[in-house]
PDB file with SEQRES, HELIX, SHEET and CRYST1 records, atoms N, CA, C and O in Angstrom:
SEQRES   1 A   59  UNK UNK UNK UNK UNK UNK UNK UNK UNK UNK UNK UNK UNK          
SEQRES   2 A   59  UNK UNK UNK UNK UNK UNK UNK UNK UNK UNK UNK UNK UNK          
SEQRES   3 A   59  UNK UNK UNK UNK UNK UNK UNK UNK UNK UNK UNK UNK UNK          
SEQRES   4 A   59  UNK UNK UNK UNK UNK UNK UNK UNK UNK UNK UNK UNK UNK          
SEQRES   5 A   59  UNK UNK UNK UNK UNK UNK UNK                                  
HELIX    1 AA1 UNK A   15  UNK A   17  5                                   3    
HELIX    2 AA2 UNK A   23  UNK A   25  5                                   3    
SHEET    1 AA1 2 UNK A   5  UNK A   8  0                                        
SHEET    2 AA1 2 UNK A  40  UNK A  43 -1                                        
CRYST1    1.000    1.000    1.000  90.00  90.00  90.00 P 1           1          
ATOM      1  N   UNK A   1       1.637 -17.907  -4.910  1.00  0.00           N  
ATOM      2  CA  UNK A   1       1.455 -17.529  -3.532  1.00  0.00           C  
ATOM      3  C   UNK A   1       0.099 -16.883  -3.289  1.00  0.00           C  
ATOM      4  O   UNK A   1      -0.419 -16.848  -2.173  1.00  0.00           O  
ATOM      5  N   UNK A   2      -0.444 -16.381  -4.371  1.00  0.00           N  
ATOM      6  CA  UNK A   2      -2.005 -16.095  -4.149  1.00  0.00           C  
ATOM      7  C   UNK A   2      -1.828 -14.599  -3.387  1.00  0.00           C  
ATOM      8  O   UNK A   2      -2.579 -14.456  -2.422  1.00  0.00           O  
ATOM      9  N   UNK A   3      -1.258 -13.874  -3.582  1.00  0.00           N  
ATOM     10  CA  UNK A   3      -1.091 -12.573  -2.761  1.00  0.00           C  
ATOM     11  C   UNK A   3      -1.934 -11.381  -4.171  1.00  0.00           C  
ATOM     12  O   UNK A   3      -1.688 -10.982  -5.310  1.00  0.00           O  
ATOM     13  N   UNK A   4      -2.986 -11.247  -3.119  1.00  0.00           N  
ATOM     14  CA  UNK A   4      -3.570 -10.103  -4.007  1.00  0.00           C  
ATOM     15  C   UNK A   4      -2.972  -8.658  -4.270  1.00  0.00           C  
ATOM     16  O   UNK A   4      -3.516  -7.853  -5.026  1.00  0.00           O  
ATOM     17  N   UNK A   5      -1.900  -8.428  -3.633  1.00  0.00           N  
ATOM     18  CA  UNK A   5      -1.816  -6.774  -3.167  1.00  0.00           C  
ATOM     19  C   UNK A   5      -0.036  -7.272  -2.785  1.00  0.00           C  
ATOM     20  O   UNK A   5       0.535  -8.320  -2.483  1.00  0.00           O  
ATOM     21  N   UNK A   6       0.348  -5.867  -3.008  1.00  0.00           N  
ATOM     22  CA  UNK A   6       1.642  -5.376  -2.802  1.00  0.00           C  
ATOM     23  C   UNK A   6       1.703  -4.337  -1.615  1.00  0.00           C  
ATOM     24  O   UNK A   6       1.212  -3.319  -2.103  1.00  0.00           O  
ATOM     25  N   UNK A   7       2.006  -4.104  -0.484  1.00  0.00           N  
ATOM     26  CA  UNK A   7       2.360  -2.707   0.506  1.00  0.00           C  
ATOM     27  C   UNK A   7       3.729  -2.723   0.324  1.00  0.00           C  
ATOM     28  O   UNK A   7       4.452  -3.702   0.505  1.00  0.00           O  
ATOM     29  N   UNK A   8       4.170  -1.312  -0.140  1.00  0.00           N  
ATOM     30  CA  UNK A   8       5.363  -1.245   0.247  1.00  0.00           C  
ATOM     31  C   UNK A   8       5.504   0.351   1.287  1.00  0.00           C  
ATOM     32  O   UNK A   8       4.480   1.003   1.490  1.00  0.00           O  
ATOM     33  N   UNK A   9       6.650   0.743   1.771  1.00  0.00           N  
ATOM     34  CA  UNK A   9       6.827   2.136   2.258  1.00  0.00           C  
ATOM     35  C   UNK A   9       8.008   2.147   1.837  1.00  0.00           C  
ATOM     36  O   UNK A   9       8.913   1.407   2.221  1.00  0.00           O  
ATOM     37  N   UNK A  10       8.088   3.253   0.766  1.00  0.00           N  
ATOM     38  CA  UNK A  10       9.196   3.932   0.176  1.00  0.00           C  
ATOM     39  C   UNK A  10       9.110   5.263  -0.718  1.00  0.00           C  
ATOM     40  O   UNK A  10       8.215   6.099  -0.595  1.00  0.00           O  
ATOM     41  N   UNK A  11       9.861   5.315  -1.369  1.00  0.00           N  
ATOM     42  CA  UNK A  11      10.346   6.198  -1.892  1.00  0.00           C  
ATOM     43  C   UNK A  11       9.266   6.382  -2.732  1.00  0.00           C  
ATOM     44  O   UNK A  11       8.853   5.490  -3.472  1.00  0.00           O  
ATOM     45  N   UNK A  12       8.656   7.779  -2.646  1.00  0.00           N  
ATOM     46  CA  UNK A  12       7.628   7.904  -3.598  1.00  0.00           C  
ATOM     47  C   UNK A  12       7.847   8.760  -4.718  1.00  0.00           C  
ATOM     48  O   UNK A  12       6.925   9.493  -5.077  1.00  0.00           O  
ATOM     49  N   UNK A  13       8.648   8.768  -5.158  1.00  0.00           N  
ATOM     50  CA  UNK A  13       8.972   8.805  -6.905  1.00  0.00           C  
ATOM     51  C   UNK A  13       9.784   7.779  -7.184  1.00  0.00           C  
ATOM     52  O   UNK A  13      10.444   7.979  -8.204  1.00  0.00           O  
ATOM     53  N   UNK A  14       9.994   6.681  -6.616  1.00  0.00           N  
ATOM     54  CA  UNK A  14      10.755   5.310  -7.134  1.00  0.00           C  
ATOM     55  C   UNK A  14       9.359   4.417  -7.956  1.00  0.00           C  
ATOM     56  O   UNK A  14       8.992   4.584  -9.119  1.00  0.00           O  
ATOM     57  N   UNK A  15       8.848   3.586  -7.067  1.00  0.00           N  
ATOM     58  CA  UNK A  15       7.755   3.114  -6.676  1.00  0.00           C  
ATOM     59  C   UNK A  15       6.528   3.511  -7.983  1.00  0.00           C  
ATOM     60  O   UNK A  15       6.230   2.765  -8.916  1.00  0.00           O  
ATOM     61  N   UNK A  16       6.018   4.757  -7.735  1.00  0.00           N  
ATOM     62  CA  UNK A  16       4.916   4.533  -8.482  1.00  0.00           C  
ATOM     63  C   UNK A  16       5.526   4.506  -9.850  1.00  0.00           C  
ATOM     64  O   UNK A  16       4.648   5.103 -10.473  1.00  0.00           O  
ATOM     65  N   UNK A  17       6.544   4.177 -10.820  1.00  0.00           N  
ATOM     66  CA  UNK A  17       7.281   3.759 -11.982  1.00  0.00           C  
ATOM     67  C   UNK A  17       7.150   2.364 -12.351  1.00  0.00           C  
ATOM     68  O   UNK A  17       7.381   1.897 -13.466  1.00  0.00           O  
ATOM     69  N   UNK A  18       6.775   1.761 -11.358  1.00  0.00           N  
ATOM     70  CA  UNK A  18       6.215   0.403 -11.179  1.00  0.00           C  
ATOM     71  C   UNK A  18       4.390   0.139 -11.066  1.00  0.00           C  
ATOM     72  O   UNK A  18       3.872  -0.873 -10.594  1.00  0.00           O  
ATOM     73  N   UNK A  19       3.861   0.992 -11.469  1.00  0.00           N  
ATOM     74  CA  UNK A  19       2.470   1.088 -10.886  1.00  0.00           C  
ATOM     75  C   UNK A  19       1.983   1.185  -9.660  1.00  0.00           C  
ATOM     76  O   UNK A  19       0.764   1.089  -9.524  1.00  0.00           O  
ATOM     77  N   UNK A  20       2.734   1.373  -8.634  1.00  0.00           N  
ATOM     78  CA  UNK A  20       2.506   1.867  -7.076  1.00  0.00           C  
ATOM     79  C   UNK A  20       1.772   3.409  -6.987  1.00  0.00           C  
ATOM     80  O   UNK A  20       1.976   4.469  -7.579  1.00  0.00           O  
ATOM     81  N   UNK A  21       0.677   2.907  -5.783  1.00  0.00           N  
ATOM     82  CA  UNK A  21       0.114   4.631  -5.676  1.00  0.00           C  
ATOM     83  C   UNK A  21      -0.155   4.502  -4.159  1.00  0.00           C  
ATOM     84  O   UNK A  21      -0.452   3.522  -3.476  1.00  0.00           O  
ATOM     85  N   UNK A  22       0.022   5.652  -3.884  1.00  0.00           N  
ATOM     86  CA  UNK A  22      -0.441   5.544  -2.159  1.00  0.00           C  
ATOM     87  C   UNK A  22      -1.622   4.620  -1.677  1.00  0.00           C  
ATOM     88  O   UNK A  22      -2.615   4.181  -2.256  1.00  0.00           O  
ATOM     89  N   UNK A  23      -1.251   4.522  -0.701  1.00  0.00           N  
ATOM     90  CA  UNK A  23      -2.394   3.536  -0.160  1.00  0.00           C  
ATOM     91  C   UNK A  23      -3.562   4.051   0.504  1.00  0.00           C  
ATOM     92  O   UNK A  23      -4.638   3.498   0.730  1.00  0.00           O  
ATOM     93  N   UNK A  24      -3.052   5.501   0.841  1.00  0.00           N  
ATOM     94  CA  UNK A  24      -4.654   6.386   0.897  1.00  0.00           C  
ATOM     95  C   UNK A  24      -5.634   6.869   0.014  1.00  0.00           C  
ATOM     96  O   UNK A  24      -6.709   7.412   0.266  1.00  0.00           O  
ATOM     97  N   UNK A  25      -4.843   6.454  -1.586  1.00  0.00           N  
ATOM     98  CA  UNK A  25      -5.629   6.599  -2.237  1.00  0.00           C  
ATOM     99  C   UNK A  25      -6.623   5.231  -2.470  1.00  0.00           C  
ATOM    100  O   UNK A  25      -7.125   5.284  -3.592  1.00  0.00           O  
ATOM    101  N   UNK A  26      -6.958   4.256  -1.852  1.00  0.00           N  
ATOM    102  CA  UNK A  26      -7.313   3.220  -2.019  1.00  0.00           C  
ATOM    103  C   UNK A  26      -7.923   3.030  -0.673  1.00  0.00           C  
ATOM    104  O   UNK A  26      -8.465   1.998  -0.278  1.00  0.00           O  
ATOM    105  N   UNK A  27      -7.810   3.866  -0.178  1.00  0.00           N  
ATOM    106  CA  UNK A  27      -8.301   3.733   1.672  1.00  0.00           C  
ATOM    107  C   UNK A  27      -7.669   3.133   2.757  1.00  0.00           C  
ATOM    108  O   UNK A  27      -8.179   2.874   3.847  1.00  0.00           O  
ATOM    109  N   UNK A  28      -6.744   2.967   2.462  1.00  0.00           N  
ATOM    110  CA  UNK A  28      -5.950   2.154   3.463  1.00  0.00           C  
ATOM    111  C   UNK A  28      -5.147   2.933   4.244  1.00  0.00           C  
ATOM    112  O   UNK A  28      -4.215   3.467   3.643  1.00  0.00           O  
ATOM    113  N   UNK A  29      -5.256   3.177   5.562  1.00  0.00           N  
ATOM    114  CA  UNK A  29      -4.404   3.841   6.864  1.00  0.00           C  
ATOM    115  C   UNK A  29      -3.792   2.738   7.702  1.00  0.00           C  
ATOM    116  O   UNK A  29      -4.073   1.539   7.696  1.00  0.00           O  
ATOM    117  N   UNK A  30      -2.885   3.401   8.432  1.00  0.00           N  
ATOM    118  CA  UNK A  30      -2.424   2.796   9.799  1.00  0.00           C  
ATOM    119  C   UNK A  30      -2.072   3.626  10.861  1.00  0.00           C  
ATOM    120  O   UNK A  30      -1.866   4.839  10.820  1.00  0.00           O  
ATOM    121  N   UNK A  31      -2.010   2.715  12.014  1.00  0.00           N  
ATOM    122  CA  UNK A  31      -2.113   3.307  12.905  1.00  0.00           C  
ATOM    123  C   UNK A  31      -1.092   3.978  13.412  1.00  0.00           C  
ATOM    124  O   UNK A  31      -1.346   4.652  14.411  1.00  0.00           O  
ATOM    125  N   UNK A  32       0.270   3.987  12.902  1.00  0.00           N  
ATOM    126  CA  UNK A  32       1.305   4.559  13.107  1.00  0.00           C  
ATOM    127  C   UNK A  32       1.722   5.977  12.708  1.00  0.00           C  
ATOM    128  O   UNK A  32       0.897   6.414  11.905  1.00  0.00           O  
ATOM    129  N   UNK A  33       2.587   6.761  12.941  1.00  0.00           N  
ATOM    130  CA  UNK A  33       2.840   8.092  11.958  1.00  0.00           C  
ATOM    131  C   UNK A  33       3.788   7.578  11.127  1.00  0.00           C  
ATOM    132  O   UNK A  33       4.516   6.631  11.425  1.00  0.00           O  
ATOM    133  N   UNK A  34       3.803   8.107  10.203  1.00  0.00           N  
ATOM    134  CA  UNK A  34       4.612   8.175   8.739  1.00  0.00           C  
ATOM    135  C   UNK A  34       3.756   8.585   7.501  1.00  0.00           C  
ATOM    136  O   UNK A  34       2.583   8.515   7.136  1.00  0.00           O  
ATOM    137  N   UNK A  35       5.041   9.083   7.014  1.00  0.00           N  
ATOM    138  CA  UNK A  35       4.146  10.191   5.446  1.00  0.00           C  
ATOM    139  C   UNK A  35       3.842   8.980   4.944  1.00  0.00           C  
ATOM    140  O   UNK A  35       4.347   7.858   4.907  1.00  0.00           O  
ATOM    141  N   UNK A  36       2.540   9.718   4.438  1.00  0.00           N  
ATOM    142  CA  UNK A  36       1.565   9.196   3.818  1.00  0.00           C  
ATOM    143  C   UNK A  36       1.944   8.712   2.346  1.00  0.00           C  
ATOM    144  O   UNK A  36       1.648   7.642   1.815  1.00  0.00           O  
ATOM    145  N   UNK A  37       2.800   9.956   1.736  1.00  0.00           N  
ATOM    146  CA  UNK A  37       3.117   9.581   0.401  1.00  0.00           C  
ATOM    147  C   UNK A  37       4.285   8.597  -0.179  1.00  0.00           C  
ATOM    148  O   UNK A  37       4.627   8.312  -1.327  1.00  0.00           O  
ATOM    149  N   UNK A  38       4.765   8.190   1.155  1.00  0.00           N  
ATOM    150  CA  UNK A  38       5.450   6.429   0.997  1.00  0.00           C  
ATOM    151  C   UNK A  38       5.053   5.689   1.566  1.00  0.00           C  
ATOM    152  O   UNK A  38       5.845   4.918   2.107  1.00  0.00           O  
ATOM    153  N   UNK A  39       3.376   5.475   1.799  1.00  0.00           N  
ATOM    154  CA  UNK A  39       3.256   4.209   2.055  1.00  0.00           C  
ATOM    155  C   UNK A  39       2.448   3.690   0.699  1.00  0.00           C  
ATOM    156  O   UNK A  39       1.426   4.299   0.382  1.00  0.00           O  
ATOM    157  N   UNK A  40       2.850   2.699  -0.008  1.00  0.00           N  
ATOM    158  CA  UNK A  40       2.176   2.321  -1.505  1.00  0.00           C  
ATOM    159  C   UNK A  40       1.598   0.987  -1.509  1.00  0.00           C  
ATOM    160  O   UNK A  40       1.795   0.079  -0.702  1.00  0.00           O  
ATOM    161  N   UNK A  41       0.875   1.006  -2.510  1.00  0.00           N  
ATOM    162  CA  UNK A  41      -0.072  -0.501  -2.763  1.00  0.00           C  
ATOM    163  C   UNK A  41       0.276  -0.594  -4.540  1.00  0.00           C  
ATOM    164  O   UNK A  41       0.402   0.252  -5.425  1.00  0.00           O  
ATOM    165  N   UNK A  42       0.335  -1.893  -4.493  1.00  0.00           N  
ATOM    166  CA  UNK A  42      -0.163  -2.450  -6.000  1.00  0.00           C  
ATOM    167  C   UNK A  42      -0.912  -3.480  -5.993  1.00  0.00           C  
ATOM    168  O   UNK A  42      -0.558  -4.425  -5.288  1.00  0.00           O  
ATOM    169  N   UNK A  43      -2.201  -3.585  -6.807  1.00  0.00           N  
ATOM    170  CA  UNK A  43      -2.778  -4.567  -6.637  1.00  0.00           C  
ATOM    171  C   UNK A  43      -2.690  -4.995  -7.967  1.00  0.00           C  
ATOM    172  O   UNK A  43      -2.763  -4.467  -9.077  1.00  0.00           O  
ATOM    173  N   UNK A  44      -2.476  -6.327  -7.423  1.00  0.00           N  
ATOM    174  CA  UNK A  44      -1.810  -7.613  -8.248  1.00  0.00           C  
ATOM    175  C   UNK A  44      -3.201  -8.494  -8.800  1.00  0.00           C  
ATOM    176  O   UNK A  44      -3.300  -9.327  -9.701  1.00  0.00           O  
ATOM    177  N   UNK A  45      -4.233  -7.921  -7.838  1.00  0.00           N  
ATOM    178  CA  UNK A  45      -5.628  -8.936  -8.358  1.00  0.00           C  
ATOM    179  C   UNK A  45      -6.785  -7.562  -8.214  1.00  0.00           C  
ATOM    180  O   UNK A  45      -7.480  -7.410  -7.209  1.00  0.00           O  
ATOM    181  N   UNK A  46      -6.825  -6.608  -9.446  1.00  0.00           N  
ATOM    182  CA  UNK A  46      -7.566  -5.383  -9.604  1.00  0.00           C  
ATOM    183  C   UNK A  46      -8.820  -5.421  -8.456  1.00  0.00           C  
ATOM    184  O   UNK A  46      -9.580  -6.382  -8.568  1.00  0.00           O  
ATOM    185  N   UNK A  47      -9.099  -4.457  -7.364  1.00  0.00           N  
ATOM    186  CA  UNK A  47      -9.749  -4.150  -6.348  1.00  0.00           C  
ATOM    187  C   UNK A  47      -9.928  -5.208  -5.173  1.00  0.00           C  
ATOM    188  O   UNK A  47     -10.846  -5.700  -4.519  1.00  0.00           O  
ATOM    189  N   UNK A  48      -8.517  -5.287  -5.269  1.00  0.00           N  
ATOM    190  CA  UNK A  48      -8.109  -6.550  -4.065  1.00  0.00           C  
ATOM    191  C   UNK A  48      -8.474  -5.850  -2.705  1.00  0.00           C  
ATOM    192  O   UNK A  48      -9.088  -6.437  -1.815  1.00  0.00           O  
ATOM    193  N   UNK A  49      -8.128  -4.801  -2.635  1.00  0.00           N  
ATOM    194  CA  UNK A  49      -7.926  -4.476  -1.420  1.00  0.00           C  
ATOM    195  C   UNK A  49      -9.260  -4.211  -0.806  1.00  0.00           C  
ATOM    196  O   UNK A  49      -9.732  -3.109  -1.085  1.00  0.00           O  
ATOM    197  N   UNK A  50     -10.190  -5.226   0.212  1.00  0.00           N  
ATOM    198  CA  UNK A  50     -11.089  -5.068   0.374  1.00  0.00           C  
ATOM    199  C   UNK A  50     -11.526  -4.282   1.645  1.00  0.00           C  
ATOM    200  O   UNK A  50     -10.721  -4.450   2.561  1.00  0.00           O  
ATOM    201  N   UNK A  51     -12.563  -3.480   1.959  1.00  0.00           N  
ATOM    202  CA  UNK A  51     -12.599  -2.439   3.060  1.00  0.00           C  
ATOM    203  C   UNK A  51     -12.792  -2.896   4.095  1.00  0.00           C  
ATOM    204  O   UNK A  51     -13.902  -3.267   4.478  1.00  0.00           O  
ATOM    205  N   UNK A  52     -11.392  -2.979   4.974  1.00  0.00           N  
ATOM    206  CA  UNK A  52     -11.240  -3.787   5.944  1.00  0.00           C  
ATOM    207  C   UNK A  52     -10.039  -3.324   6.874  1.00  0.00           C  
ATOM    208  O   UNK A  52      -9.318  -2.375   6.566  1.00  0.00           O  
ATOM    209  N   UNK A  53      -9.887  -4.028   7.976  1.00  0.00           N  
ATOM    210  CA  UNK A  53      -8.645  -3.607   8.831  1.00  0.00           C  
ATOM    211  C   UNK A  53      -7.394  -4.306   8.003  1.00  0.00           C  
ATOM    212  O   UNK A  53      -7.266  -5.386   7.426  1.00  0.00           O  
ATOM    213  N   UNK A  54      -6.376  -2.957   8.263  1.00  0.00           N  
ATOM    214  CA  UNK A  54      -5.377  -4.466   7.741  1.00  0.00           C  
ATOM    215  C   UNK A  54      -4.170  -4.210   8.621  1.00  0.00           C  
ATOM    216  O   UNK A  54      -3.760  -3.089   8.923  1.00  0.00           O  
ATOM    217  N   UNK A  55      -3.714  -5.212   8.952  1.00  0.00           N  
ATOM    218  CA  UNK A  55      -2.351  -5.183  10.511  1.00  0.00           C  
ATOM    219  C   UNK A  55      -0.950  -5.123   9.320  1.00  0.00           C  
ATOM    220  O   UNK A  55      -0.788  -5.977   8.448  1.00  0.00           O  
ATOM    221  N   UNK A  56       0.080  -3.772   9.562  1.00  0.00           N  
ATOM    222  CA  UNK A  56       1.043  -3.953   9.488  1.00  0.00           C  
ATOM    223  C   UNK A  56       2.143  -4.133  10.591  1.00  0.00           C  
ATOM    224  O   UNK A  56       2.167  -3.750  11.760  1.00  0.00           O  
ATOM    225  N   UNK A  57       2.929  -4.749   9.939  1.00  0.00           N  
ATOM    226  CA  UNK A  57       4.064  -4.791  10.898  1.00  0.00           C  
ATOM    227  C   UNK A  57       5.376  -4.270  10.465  1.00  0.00           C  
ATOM    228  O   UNK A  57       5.753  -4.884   9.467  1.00  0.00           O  
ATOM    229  N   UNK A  58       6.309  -3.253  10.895  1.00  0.00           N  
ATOM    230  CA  UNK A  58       7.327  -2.623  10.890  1.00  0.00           C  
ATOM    231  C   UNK A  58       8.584  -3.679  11.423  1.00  0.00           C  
ATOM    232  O   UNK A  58       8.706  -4.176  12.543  1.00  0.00           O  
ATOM    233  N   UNK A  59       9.417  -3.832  10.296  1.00  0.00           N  
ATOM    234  CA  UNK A  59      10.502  -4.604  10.385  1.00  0.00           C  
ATOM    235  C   UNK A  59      11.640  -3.899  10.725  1.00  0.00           C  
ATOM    236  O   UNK A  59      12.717  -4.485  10.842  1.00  0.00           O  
TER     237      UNK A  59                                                      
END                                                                             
């Protein structure tokens, strides 16, 4: 599927057990409120995440 990167929002002592770390530590915000320390990234292709907008959407 070619997906460089993982976002998840969860549980942040689940998650980074899997190699997940916040996504502010990597620079990534949104425009919504929610703690910061469940929203997570893994990158699947090392410094995928390039400095850029990125659109989430809340399911």
């Amino acid at each position: 599927m070619a997906y460089k990167s993982i976002v998840v929002l969860g549980h942040s002592e689940y998650y980074p057990k899997f190699g997940f770390m916040t996504a502010y530590e990597k620079g990534i915000i949104v425009s919504f409120e929610m703690p910061s320390e469940a929203f997570m990234i893994i990158e699947l292709i090392p410094n995928s995440p390039e400095k850029r907008s990125w659109y989430c959407e809340v399911f």
